[in-house]
DRENTIDREN-658610 format. One record per residue: residue number from 1; residue in three letters; x, y, z of N, C-alpha, C in turn. Coordinates in Angstrom, 1 decimal. Layout:
<kenu nr="NUM" rest="ALA" n_c1="X" n_c2="Y" n_c3="Z" ca_c1="X" ca_c2="Y" ca_c3="Z" c_c1="X" c_c2="Y" c_c3="Z"/>
...
//
This chain:
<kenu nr="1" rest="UNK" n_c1="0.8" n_c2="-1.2" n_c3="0.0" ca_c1="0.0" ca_c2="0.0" ca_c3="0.0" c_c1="0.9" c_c2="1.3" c_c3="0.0"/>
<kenu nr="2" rest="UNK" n_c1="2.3" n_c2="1.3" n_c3="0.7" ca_c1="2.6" ca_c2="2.6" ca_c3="1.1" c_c1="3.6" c_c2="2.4" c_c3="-0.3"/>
<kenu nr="3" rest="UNK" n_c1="3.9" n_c2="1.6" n_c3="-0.9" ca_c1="4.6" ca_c2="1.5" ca_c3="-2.3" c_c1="3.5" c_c2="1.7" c_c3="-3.2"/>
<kenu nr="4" rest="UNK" n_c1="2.5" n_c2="1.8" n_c3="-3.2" ca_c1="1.4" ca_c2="2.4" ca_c3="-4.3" c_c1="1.4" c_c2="3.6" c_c3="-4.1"/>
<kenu nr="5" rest="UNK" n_c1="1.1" n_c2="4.0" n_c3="-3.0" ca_c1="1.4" ca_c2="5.8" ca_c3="-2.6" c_c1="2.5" c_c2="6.5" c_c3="-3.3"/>
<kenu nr="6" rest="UNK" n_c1="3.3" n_c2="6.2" n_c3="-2.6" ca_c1="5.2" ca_c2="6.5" ca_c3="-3.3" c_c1="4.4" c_c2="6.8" c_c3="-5.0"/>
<kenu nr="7" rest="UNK" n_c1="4.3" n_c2="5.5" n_c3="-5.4" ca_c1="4.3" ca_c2="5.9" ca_c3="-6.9" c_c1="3.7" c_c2="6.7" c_c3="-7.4"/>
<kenu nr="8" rest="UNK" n_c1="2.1" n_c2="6.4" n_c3="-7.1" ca_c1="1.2" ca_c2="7.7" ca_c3="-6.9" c_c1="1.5" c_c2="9.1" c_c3="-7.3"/>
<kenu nr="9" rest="UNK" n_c1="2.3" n_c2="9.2" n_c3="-5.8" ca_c1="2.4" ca_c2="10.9" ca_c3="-5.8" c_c1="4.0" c_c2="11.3" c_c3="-6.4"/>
<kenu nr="10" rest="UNK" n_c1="4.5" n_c2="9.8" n_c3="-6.5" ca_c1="6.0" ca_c2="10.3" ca_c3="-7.7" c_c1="5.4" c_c2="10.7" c_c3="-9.2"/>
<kenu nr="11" rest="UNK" n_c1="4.7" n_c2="9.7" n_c3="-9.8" ca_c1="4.6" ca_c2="9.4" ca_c3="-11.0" c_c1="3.5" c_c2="9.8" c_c3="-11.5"/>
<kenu nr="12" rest="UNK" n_c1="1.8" n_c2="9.7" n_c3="-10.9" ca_c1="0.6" ca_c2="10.1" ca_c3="-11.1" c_c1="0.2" c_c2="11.3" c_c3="-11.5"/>
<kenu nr="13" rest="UNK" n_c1="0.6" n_c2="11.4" n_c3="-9.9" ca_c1="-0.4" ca_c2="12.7" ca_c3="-9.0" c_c1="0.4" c_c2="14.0" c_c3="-10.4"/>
<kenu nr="14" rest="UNK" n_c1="1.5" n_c2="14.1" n_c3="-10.6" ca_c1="2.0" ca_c2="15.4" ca_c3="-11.7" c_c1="1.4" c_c2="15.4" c_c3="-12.7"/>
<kenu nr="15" rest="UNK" n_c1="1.1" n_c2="14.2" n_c3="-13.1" ca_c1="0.3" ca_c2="14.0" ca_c3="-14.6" c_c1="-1.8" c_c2="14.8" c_c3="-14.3"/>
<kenu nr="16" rest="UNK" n_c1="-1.9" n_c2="14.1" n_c3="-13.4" ca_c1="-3.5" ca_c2="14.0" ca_c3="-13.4" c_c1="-3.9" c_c2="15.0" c_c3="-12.2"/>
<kenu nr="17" rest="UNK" n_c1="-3.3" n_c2="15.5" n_c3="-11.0" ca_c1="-3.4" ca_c2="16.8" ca_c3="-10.4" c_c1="-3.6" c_c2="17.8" c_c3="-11.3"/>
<kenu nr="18" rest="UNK" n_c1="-2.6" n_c2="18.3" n_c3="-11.8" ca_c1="-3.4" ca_c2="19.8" ca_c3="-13.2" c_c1="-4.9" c_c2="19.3" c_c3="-14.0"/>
<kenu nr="19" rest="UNK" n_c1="-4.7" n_c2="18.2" n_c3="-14.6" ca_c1="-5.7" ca_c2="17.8" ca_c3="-15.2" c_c1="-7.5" c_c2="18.0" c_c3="-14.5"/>
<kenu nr="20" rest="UNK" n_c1="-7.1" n_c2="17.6" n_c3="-13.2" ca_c1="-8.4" ca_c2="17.8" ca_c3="-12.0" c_c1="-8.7" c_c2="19.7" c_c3="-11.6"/>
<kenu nr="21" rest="UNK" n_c1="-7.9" n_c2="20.0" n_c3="-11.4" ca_c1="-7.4" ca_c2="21.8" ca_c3="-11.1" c_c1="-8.2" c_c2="22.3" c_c3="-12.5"/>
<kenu nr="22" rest="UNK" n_c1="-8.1" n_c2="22.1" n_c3="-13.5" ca_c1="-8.6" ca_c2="22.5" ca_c3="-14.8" c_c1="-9.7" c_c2="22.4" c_c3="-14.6"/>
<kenu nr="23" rest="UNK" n_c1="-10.6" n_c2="21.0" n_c3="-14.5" ca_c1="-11.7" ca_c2="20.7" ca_c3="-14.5" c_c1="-12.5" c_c2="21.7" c_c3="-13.5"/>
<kenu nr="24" rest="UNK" n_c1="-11.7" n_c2="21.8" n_c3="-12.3" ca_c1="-12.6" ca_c2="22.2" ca_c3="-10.8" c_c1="-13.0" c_c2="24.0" c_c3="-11.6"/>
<kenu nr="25" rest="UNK" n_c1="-11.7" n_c2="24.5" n_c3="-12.3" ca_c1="-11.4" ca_c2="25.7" ca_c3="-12.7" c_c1="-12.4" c_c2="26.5" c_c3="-14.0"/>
<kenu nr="26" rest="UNK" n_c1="-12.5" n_c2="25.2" n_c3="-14.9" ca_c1="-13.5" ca_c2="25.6" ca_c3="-15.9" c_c1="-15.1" c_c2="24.6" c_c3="-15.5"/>
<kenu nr="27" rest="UNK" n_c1="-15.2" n_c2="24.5" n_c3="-14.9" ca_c1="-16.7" ca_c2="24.1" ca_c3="-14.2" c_c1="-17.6" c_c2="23.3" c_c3="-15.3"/>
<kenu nr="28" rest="UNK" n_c1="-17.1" n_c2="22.2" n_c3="-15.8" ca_c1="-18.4" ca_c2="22.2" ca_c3="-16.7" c_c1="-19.1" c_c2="21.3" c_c3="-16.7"/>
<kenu nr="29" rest="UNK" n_c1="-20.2" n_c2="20.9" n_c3="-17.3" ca_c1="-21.1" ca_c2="20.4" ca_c3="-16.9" c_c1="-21.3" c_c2="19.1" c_c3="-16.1"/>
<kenu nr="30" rest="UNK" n_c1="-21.6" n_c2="18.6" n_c3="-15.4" ca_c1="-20.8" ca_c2="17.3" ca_c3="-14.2" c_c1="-21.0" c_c2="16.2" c_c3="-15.2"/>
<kenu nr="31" rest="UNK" n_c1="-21.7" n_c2="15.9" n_c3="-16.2" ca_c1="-21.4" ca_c2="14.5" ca_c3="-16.8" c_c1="-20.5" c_c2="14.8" c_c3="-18.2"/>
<kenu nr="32" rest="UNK" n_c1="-19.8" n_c2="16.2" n_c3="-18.0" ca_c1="-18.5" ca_c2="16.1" ca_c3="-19.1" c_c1="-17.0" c_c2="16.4" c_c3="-18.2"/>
<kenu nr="33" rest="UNK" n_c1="-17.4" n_c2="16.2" n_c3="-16.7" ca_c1="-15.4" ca_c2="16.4" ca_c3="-16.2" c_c1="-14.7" c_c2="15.3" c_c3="-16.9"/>
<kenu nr="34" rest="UNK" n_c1="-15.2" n_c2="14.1" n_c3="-16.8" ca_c1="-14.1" ca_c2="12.9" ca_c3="-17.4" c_c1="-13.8" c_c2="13.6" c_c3="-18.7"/>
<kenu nr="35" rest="UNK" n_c1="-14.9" n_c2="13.9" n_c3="-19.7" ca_c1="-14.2" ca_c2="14.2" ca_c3="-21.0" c_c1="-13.2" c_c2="15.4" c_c3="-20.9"/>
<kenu nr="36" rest="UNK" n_c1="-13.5" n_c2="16.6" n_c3="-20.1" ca_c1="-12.6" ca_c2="17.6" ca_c3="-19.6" c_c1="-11.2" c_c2="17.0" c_c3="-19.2"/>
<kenu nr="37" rest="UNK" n_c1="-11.0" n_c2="16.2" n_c3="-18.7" ca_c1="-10.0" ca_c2="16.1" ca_c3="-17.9" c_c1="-9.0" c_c2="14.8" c_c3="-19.4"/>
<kenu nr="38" rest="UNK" n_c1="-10.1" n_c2="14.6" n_c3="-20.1" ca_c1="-9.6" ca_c2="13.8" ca_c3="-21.3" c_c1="-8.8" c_c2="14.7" c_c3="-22.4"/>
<kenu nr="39" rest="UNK" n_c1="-9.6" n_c2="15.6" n_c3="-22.4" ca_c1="-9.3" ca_c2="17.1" ca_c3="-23.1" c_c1="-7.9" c_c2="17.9" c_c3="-22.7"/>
<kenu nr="40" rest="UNK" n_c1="-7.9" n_c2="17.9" n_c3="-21.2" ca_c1="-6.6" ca_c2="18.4" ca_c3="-21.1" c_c1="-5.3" c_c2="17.4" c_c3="-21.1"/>
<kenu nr="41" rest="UNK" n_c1="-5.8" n_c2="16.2" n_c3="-20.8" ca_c1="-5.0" ca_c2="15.0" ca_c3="-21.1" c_c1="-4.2" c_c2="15.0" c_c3="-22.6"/>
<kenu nr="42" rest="UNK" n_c1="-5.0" n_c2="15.5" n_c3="-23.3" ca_c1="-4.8" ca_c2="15.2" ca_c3="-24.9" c_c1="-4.1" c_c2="16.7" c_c3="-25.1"/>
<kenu nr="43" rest="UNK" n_c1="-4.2" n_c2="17.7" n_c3="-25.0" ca_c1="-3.2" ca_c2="19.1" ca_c3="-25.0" c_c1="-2.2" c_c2="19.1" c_c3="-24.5"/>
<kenu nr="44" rest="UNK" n_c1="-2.0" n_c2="17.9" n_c3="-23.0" ca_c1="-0.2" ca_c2="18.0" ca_c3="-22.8" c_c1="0.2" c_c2="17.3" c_c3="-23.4"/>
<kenu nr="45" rest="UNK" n_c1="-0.5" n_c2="15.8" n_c3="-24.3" ca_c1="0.4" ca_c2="15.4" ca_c3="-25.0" c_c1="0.7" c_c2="15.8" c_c3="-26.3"/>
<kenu nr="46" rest="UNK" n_c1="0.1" n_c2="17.1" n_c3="-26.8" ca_c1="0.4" ca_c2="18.1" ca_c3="-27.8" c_c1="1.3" c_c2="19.0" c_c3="-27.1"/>
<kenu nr="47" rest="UNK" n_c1="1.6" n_c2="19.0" n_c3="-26.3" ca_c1="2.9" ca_c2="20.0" ca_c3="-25.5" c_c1="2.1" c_c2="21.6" c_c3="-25.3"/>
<kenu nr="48" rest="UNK" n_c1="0.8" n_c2="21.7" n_c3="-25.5" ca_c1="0.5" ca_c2="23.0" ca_c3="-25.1" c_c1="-1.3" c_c2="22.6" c_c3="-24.2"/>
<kenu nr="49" rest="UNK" n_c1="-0.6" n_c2="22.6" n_c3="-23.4" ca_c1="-1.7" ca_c2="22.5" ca_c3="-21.9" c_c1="-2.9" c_c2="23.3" c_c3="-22.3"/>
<kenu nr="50" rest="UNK" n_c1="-3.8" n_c2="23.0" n_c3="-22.2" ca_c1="-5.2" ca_c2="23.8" ca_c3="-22.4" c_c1="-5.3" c_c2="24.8" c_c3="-20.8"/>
<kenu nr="51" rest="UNK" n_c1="-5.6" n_c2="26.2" n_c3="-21.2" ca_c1="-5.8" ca_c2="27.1" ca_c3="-19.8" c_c1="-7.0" c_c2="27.4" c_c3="-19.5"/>
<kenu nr="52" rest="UNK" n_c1="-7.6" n_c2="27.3" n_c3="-18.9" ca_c1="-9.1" ca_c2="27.0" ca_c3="-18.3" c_c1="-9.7" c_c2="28.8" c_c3="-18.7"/>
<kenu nr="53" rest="UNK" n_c1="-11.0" n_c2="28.5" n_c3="-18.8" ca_c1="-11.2" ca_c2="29.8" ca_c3="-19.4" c_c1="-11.8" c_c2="30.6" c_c3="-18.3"/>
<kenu nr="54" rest="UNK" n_c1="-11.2" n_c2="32.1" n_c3="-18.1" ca_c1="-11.1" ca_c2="32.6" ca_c3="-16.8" c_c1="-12.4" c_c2="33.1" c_c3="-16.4"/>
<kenu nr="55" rest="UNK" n_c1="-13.2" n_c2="33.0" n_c3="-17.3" ca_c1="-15.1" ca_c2="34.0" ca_c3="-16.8" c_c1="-15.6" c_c2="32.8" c_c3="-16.0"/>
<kenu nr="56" rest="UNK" n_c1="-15.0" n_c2="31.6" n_c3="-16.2" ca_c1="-15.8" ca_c2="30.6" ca_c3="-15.5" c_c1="-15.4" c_c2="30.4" c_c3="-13.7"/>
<kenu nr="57" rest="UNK" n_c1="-14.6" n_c2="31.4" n_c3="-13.5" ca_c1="-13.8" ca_c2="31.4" ca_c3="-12.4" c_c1="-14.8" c_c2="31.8" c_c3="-11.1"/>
<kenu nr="58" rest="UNK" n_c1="-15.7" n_c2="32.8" n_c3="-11.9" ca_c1="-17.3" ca_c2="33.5" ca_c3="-11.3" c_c1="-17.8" c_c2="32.7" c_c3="-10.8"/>
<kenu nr="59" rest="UNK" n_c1="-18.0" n_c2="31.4" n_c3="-11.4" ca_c1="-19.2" ca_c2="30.6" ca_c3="-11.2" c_c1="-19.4" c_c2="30.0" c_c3="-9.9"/>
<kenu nr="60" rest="UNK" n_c1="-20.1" n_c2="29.6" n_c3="-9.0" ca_c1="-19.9" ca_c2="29.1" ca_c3="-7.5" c_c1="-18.7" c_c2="27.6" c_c3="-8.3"/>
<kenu nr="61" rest="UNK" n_c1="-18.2" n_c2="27.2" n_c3="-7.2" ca_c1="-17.5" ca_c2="25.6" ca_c3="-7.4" c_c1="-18.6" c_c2="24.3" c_c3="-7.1"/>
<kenu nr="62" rest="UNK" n_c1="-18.5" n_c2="23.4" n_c3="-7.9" ca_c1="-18.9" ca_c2="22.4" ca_c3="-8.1" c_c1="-18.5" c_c2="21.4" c_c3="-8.2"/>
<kenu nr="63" rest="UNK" n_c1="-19.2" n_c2="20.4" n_c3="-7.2" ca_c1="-18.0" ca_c2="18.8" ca_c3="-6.7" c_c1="-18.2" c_c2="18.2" c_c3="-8.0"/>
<kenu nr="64" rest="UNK" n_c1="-17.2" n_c2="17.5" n_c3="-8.6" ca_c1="-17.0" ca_c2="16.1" ca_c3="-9.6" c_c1="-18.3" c_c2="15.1" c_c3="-8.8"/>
<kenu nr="65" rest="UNK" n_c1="-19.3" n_c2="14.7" n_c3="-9.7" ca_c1="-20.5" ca_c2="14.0" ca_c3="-9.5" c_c1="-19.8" c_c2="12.8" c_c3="-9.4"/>
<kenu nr="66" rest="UNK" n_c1="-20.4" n_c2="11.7" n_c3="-8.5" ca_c1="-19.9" ca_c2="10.4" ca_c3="-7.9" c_c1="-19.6" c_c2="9.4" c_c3="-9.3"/>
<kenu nr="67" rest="UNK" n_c1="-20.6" n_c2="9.7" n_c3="-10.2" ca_c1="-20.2" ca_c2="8.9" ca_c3="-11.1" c_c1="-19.0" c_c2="8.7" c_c3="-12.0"/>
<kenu nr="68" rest="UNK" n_c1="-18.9" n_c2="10.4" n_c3="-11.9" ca_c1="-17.4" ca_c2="11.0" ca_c3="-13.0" c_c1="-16.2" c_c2="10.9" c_c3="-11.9"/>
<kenu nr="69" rest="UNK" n_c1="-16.6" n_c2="10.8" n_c3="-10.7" ca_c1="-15.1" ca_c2="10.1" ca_c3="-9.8" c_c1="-15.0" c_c2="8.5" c_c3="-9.3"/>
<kenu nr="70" rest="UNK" n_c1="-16.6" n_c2="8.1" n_c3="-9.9" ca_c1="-15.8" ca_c2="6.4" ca_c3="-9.7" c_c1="-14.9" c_c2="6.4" c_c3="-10.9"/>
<kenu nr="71" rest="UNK" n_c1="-15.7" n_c2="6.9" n_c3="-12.2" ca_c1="-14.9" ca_c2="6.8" ca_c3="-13.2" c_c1="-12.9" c_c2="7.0" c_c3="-13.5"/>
<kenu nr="72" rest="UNK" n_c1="-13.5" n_c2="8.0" n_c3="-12.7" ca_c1="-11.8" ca_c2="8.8" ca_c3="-12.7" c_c1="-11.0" c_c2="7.8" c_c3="-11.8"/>
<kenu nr="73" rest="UNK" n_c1="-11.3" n_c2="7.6" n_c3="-11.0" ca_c1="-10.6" ca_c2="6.2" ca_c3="-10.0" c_c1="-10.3" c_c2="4.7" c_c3="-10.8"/>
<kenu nr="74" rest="UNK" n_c1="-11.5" n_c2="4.2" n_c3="-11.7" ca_c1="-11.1" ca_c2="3.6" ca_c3="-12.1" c_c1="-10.0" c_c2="3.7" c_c3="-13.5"/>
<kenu nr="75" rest="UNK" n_c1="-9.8" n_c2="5.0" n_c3="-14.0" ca_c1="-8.8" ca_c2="5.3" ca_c3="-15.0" c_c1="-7.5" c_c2="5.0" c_c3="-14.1"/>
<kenu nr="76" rest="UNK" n_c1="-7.3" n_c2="5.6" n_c3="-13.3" ca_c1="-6.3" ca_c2="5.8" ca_c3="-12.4" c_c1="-5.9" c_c2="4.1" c_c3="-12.0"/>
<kenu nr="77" rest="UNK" n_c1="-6.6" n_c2="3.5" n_c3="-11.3" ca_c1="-6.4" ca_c2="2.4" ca_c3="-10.6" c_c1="-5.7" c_c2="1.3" c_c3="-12.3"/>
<kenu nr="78" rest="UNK" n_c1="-6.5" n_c2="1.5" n_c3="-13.3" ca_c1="-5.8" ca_c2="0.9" ca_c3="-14.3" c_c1="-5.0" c_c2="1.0" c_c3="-14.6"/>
<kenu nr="79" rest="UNK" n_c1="-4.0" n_c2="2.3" n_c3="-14.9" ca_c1="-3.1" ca_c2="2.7" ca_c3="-14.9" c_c1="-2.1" c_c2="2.7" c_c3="-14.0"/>
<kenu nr="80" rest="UNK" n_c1="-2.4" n_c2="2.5" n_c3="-12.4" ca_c1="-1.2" ca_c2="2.6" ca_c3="-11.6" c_c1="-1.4" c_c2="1.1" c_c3="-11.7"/>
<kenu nr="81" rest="UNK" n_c1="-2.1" n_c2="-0.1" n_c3="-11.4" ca_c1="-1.6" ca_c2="-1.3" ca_c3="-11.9" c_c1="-0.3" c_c2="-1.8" c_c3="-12.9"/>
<kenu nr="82" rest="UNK" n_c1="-0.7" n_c2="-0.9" n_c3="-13.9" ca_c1="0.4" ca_c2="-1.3" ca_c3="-15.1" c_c1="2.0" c_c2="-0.8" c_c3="-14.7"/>
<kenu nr="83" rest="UNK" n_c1="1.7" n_c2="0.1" n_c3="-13.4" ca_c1="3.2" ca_c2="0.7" ca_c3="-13.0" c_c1="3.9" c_c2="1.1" c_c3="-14.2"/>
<kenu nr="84" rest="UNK" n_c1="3.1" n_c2="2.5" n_c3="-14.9" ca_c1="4.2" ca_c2="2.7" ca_c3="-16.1" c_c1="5.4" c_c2="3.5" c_c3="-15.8"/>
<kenu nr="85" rest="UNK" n_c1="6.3" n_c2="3.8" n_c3="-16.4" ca_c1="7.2" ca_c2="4.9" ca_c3="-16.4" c_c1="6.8" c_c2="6.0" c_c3="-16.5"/>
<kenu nr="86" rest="UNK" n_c1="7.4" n_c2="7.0" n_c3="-16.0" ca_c1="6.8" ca_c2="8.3" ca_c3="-15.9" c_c1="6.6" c_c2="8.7" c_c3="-17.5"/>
<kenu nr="87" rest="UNK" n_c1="7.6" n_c2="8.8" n_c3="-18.2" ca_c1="7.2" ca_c2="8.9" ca_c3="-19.7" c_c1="6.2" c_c2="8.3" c_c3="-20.1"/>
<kenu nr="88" rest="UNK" n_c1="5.3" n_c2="7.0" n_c3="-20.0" ca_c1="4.6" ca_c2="6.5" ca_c3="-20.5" c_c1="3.3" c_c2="6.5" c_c3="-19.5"/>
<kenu nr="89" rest="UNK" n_c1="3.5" n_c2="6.9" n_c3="-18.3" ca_c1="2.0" ca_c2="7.5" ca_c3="-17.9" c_c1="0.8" c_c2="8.7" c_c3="-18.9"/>
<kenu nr="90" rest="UNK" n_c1="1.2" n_c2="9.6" n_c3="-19.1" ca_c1="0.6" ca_c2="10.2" ca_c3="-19.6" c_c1="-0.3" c_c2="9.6" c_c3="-21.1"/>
<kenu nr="91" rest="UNK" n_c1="0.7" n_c2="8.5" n_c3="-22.1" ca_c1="0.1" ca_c2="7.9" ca_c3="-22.7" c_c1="-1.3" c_c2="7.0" c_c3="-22.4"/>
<kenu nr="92" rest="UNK" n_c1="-0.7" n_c2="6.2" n_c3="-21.4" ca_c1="-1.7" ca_c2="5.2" ca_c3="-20.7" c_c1="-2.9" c_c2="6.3" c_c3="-20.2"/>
<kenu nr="93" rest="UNK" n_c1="-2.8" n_c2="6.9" n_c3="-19.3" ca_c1="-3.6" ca_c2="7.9" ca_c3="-18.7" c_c1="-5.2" c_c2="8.4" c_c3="-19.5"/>
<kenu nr="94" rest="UNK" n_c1="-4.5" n_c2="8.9" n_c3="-21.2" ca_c1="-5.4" ca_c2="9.5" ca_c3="-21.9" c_c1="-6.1" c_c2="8.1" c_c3="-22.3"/>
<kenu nr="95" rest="UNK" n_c1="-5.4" n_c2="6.9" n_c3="-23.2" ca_c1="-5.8" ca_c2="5.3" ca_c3="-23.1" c_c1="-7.0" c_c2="5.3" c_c3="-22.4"/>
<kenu nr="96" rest="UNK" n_c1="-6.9" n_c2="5.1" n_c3="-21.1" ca_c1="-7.8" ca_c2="4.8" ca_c3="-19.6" c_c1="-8.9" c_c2="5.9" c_c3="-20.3"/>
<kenu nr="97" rest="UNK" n_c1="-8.9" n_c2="7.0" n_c3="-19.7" ca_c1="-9.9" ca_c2="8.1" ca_c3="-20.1" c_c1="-10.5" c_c2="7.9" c_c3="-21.5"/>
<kenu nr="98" rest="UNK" n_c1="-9.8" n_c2="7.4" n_c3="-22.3" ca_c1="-10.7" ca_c2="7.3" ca_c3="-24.0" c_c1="-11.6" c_c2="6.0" c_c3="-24.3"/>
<kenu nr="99" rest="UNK" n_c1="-11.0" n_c2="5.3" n_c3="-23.2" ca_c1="-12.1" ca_c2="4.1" ca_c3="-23.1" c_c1="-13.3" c_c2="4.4" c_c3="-22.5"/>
<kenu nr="100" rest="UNK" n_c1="-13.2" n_c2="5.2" n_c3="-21.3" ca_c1="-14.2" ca_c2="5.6" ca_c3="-20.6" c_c1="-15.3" c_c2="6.6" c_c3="-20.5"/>
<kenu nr="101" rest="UNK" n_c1="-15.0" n_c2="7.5" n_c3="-21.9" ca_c1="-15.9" ca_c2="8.5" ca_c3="-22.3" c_c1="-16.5" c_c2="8.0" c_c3="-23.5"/>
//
């Protein structure tokens, strides 16, 4: 368990942290965060990160709906199983997410 963690927050948490921060940031509709967070997924691996768009900053904050965070757990849980390399997380990552939208 505390060797899943380690990896986690070595290898994960940098890839898929921004990705969540984006979502929370651009608010959008609760049954499109997984595709949101697929979206920004797919801009870092074009090397230019998508920037959340700043009017939506107004809006009150809104939790990730239970369904869009089993989902997101299960992307994650599939991918930290495969223990990829830090270079090849972010492939695997958008993989997981494109199956799931």
């Amino acid at each position: 368990r505390a060797l899943a963690q380690n990896y986690m927050s070595r290898i994960v948490d940098p890839v898929i942290n921004p990705a969540i921060c984006y979502v929370r940031m651009q608010k959008p509709k609760p049954d499109r965060c997984c595709e949101c967070i697929l979206d920004y997924l797919k801009s870092l691996q074009d090397g230019d990160p998508l920037s959340p768009d700043r009017s939506s900053l107004k809006k009150p904050n809104v939790a990730i709906p239970d369904d869009q965070s089993q989902i997101i757990a299960k992307c994650l849980a599939e991918v930290i199983g495969q223990q990829p390399s830090k270079d090849d997380v972010l492939g695997l990552l958008v993989k997981a997410f494109e199956k799931a939208v």
